[in-house]
C-alpha positions as CSV (number, residue, x, y, z in Angstrom):
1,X,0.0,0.0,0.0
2,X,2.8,2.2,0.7
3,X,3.1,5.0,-2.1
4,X,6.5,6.0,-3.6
5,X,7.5,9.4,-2.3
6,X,9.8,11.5,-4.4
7,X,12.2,13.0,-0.9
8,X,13.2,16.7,-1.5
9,X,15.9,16.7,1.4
10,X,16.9,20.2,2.3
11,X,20.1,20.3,-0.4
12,X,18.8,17.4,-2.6
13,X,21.1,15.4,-5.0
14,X,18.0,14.2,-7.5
15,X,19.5,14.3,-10.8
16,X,16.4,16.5,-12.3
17,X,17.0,19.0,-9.6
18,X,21.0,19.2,-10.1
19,X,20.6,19.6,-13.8
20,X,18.5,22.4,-13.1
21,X,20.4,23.9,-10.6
22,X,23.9,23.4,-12.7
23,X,21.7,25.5,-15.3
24,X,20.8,28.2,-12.6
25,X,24.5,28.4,-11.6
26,X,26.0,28.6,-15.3
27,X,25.5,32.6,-14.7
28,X,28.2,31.9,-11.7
29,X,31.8,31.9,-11.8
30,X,34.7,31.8,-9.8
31,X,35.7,35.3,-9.9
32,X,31.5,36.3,-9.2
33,X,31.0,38.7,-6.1
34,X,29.6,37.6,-3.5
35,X,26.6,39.2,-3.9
36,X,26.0,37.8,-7.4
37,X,25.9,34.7,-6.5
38,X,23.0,35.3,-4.1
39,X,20.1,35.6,-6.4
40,X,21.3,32.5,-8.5
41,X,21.4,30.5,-5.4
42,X,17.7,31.5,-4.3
43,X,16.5,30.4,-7.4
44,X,18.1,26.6,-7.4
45,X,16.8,26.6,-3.6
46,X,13.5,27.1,-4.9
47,X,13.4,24.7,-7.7
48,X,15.1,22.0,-5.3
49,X,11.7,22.9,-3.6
50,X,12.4,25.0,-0.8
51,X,9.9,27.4,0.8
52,X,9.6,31.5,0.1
53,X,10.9,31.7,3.8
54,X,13.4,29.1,3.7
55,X,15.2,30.7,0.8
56,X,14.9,34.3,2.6
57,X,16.4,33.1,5.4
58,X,19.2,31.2,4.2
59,X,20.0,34.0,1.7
60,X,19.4,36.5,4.3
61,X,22.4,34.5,6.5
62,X,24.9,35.0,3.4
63,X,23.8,38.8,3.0
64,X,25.0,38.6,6.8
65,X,28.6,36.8,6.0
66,X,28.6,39.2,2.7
67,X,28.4,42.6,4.7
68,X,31.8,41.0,6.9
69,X,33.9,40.1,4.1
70,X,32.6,42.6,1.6
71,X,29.9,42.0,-0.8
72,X,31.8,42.3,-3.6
73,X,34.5,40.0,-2.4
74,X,35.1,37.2,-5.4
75,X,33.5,34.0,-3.8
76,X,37.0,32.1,-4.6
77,X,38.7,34.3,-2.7
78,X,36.5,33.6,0.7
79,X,38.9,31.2,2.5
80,X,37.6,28.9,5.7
81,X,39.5,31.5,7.8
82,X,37.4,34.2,7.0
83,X,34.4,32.4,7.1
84,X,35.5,30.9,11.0
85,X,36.0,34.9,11.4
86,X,32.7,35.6,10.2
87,X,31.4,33.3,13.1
88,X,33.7,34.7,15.6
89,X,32.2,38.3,15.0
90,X,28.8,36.9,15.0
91,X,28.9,35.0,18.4
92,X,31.2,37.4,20.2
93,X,31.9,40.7,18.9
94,X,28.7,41.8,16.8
95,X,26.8,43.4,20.2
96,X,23.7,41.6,18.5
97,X,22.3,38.6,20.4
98,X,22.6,35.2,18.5
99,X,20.5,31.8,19.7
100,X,21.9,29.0,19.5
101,X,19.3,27.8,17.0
102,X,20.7,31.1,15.0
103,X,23.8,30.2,14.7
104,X,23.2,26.8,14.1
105,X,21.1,27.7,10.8
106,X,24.0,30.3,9.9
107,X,26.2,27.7,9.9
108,X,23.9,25.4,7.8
109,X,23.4,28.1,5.7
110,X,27.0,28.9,4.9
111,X,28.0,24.9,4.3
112,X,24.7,24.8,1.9
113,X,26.2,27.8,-0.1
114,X,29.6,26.4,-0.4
115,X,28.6,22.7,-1.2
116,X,26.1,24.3,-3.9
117,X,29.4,25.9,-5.6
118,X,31.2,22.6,-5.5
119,X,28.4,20.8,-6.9
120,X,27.2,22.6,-9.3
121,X,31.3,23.2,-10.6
122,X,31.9,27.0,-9.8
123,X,34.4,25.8,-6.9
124,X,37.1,23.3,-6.7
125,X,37.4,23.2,-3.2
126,X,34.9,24.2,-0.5
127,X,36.1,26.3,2.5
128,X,33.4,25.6,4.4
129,X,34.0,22.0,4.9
130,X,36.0,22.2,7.7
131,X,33.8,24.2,9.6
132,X,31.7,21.7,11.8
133,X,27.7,21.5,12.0
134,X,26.0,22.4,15.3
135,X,23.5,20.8,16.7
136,X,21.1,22.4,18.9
137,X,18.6,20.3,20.5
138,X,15.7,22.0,20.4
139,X,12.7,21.4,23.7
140,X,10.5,18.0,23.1
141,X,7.4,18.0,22.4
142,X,4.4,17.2,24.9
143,X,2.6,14.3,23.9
144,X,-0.1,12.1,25.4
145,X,0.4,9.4,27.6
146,X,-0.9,6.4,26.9
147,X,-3.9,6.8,29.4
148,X,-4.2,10.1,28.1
149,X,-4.4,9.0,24.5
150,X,-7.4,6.4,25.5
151,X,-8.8,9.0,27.9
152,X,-9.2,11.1,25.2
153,X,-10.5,9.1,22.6
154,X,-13.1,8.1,25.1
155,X,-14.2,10.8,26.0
156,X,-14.4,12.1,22.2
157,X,-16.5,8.6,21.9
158,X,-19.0,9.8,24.4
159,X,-20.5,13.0,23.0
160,X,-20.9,10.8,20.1
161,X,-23.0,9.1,21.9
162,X,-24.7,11.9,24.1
163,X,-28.3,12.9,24.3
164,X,-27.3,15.7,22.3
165,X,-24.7,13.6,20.1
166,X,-22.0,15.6,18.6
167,X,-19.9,13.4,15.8
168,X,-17.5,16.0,15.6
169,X,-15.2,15.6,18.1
170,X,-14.3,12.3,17.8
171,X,-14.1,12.5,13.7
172,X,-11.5,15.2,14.4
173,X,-9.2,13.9,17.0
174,X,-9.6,10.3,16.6
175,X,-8.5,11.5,12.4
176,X,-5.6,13.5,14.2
177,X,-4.2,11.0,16.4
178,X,-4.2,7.7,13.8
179,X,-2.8,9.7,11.1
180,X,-1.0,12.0,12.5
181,X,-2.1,14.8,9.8
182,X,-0.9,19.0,10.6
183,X,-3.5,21.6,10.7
184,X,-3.0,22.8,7.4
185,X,-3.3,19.4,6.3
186,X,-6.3,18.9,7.7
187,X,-8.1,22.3,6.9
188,X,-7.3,21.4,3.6
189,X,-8.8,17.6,3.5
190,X,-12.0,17.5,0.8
191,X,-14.5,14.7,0.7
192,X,-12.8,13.4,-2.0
193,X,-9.6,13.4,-0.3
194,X,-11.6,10.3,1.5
195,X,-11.8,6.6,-0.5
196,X,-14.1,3.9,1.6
197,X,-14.1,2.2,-0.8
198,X,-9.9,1.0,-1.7
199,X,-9.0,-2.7,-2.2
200,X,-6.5,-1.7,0.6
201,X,-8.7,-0.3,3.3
202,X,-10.0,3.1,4.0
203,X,-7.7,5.1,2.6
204,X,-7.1,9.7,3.3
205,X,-5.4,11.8,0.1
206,X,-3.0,14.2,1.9
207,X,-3.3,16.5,-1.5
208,X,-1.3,19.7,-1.8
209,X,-2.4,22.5,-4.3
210,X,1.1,24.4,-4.4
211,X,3.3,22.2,-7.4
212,X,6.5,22.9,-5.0
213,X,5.0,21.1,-2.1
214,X,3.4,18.3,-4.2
215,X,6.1,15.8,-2.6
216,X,4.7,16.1,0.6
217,X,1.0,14.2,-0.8
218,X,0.4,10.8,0.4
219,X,-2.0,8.4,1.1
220,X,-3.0,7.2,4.8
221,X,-4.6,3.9,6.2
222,X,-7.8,4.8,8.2
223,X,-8.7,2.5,10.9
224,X,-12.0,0.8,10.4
225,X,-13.2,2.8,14.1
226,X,-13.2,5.8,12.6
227,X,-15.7,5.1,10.1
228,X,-19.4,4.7,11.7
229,X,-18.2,8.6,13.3
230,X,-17.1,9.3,10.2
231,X,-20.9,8.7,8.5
232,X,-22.3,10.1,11.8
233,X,-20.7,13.2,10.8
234,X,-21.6,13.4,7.2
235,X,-25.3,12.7,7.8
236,X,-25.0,15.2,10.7
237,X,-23.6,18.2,9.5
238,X,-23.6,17.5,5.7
239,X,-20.5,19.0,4.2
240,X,-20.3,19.9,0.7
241,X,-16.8,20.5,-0.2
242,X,-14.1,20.8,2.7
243,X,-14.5,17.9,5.2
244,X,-14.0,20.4,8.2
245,X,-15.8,24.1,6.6
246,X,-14.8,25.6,9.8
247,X,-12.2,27.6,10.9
248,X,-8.6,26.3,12.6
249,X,-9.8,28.2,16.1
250,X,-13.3,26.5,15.5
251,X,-11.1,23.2,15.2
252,X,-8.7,24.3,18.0
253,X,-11.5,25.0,20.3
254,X,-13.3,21.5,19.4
255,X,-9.9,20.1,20.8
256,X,-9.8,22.1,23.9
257,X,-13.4,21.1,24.6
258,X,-12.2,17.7,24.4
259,X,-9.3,18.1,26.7
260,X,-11.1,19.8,29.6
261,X,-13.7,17.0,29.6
262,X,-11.0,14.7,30.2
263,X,-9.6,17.4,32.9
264,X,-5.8,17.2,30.8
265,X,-3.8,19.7,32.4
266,X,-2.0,19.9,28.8
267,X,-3.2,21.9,26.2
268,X,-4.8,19.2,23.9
269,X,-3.9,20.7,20.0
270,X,-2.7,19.6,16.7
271,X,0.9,19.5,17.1
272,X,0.2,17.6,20.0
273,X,-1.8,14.7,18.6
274,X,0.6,14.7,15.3
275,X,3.4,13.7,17.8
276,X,1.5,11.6,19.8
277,X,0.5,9.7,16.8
278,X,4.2,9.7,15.3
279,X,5.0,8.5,19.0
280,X,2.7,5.5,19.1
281,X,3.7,4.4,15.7
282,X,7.8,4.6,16.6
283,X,6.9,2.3,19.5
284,X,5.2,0.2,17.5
285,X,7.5,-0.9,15.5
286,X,6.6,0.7,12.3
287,X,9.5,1.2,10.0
288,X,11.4,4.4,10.7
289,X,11.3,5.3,6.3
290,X,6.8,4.4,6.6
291,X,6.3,7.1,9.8
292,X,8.7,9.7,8.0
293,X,6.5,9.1,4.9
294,X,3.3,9.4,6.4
295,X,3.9,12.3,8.5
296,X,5.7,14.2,4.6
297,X,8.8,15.0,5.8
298,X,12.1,14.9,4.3
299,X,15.1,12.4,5.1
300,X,16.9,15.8,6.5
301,X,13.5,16.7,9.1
302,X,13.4,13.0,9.5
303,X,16.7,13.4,11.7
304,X,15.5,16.4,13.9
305,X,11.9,14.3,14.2
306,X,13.8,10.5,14.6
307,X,15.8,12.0,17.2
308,X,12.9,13.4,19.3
309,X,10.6,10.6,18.8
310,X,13.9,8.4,20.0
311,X,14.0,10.6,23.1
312,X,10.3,11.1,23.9
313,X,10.3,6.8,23.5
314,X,12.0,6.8,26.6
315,X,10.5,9.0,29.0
316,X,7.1,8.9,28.0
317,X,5.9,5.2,29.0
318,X,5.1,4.5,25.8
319,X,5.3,0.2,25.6
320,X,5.9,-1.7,22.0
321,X,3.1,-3.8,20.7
């Protein structure tokens, strides 16, 4: 059942994305300014799929390391030393506070550049190499226990079955929390997003309309419980188009509800459940490669995400079925 996914890591090596990024980087050459060489590089981030603010910050970072070694400085001529400079101004003599997260992504930011030079064949050699990667660890998530998973879905169950019987709330979380599905994602889910009817089981579309996120749509195994809520649902409130027409506070409030009845003292949302469901399928046993596919991240997230659901495995109670 599992789809093939074409992975857009952060700095991808797909051969259709290289040609077109060697194309984008024929206006570069060795002798180039700095600043030259910025606009090109934005543009083979974006083919290689990147977001609007993924490229502004990454070229943003090099606008930073441009106005320290001069913007018009040939990009040959930047050796590792001034680039291990550059980070020694940054942290310690700018008199502008960096995060660690900052200069973590500064870092990234300058090894992309400089790999994308080699690559591509504008460099030879690539000064940034030397200069090692840090890793920040950034807070864990909060999750549900396992209690608090069934507590939840219980009590979701319930005003399903209420005098005054509310489907929603159960076709929401209990969709959140096997699926593991963001907001956006699920704002975005149409009725014909939803197939009954597949030789492999109920099956949700995650569809994207944007062409440069159209490697993040997949397909997702429902479990046969959610279905009678599911037709509940439908019969009750009878959407047309959009399988939630509300809006995400609407949605965000429907999860609060839910969390107060259980008396959480978290704050039940949809970052919550998408980990929690991530969570119960690393425990599981699920193949590391399935739950990266099915949440649509790349192999590069994948390590940030692998590494908290690693960590979360341990202190969280969680048990392998």
């Amino acid at each position: 059942m599992t789809e093939s996914f074409d992975d857009l890591p952060l700095f991808s090596l797909i051969a259709s994305n290289l040609e077109n990024e060697v194309e984008t980087a024929s206006r570069v050459r060795p002798d180039s300014s700095l600043s030259a060489t910025f606009n090109a590089w934005g543009e083979a981030l974006e083919v290689d799929g990147r977001s609007i603010h993924t490229v502004k910050a990454f070229t943003g970072d090099m606008r930073l390391v441009g106005k320290f070694v001069g913007a018009g400085t040939a990009i040959v001529a930047i050796g590792t030393h001034d680039l291990k400079n550059f980070l020694d101004w940054m942290l310690n003599k700018r008199n502008v506070h960096c995060s660690p997260k900052t200069y973590a992504r500064r870092i990234t930011s300058i090894k992309a550049f400089f790999r994308w030079l080699v690559e591509t064949g504008v460099l030879a050699e690539n000064p940034a190499a030397p200069i090692p990667q840090q890793t920040v660890l950034s807070p864990l998530p909060v999750v549900l226990s396992p209690d608090e998973l069934e507590a939840v879905l219980q009590a979701a169950d319930a005003l399903r079955h209420a005098d005054r019987a509310d489907a929603r709330p159960y076709t929401l979380v209990s969709l959140l929390l096997h699926t593991g599905i963001k907001k956006g994602e699920c704002l975005n889910i149409h009725l014909n997003h939803i197939d009954l009817n597949s030789v492999d089981g109920p099956i949700l579309f995650v569809r994207y309309g944007e062409v440069q996120k159209r490697y993040k749509e997949r397909k997702i195994l429902l479990p046969a419980t959610w279905i009678p809520a599911y037709r509940a649902y439908l019969a009750a409130y009878q959407p047309r188009e959009r399988l939630f027409p509300w809006s995400p506070r609407r949605l965000e409030y429907l999860l609060e509800d839910i969390g107060e009845v259980v008396g959480l003292d978290k704050h039940l949302s949809f970052d919550m459940c998408r980990w929690t469901s991530a969570l119960r399928d690393y425990q599981a046993g699920m193949d590391k490669d399935k739950i990266r596919q099915k949440l649509g991240i790349s192999k590069i997230q994948w390590r940030e995400v692998g590494n908290k659901l690693h960590r979360l495995a341990a202190i969280e109670g969680w048990t392998t079925s």
